[in-house]
Legacy VTK file of the C-alpha trace (Angstrom):
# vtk DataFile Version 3.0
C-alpha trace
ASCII
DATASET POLYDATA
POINTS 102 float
0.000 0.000 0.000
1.604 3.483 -1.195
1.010 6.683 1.024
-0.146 9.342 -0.990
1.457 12.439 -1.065
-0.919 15.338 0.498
-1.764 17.889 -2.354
-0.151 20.999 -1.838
0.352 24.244 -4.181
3.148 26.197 -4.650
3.707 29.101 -1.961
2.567 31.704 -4.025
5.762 34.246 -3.160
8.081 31.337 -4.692
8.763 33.978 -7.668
9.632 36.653 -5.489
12.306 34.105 -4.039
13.419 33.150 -7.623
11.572 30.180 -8.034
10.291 29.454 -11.462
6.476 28.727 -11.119
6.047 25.184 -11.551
2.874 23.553 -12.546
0.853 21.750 -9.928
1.780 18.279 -11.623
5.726 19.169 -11.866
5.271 19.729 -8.130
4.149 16.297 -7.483
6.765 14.701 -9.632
9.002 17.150 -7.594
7.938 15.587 -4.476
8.042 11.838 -5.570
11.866 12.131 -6.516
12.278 13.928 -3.259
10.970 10.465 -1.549
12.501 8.313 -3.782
9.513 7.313 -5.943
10.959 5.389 -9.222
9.411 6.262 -12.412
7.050 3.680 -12.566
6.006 4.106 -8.703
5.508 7.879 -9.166
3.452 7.309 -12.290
1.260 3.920 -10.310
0.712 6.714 -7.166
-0.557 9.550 -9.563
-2.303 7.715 -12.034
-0.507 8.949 -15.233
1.449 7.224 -17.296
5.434 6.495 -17.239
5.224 8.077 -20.439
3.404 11.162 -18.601
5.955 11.262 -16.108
9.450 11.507 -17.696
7.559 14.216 -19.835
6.902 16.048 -16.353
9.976 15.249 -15.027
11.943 16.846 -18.172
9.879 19.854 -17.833
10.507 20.148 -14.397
14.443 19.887 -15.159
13.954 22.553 -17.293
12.084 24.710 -15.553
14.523 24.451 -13.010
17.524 24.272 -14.752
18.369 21.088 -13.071
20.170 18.134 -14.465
19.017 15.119 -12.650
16.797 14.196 -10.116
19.330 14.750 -7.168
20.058 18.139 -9.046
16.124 19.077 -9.004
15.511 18.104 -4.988
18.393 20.059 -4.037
17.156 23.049 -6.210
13.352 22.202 -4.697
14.605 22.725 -1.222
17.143 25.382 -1.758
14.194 27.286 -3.483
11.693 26.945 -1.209
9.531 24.505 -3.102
10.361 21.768 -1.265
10.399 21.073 2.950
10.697 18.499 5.287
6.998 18.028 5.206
7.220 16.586 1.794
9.633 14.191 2.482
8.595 10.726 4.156
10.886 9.166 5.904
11.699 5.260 5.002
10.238 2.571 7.464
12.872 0.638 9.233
12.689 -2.421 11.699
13.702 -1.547 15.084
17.143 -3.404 16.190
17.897 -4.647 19.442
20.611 -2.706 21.323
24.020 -4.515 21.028
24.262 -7.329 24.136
20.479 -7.475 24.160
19.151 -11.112 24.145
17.073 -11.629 20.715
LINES 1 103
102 0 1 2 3 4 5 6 7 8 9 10 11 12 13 14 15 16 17 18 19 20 21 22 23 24 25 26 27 28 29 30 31 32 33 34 35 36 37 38 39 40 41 42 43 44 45 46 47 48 49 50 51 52 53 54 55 56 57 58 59 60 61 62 63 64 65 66 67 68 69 70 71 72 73 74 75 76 77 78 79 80 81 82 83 84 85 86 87 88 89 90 91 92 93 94 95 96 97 98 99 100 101
């Protein structure tokens, strides 16, 4: 089962911080790279295509002036477009303390 990522918009001073205003879509790509979504799981958790979403994705790069999807994050946070809040962090298994019994 896939979380969904809550819809947000753009904060609507991101061009007065030099943002380039990005589509609602290219901000949900934005924030599927930034967790780590593959192409095929970002495209499965919004319904489009994988097509749809490397067409996105290149626009995004564009828009941003970014050339990869590390590249685009780093631009996302550094802009603003991007926070903490959009990032989920990755479920792991709790591990006993060293010298515990198991």
């Amino acid at each position: 089962m896939t979380a969904t990522i809550p819809e947000r918009t753009a904060p609507a001073d991101q061009s007065a911080r030099g943002a380039p205003a990005l589509t609602p879509r290219q901000l949900d790509i934005l924030r599927c790279i930034a967790n780590g979504s593959s192409v095929k799981e970002t495209a499965k958790e919004l319904c489009i295509s994988t097509s749809t979403v490397k067409t996105h994705s290149r626009s995004l790069y564009d828009a941003l002036g970014a050339g990869d999807r590390a590249h685009a994050v780093g631009l996302g946070f550094r802009l603003g477009l991007l926070d903490s809040a959009d990032v989920r962090l990755p479920k792991t298994e709790a591990t006993p303390p060293q010298g515990a019994a198991a």
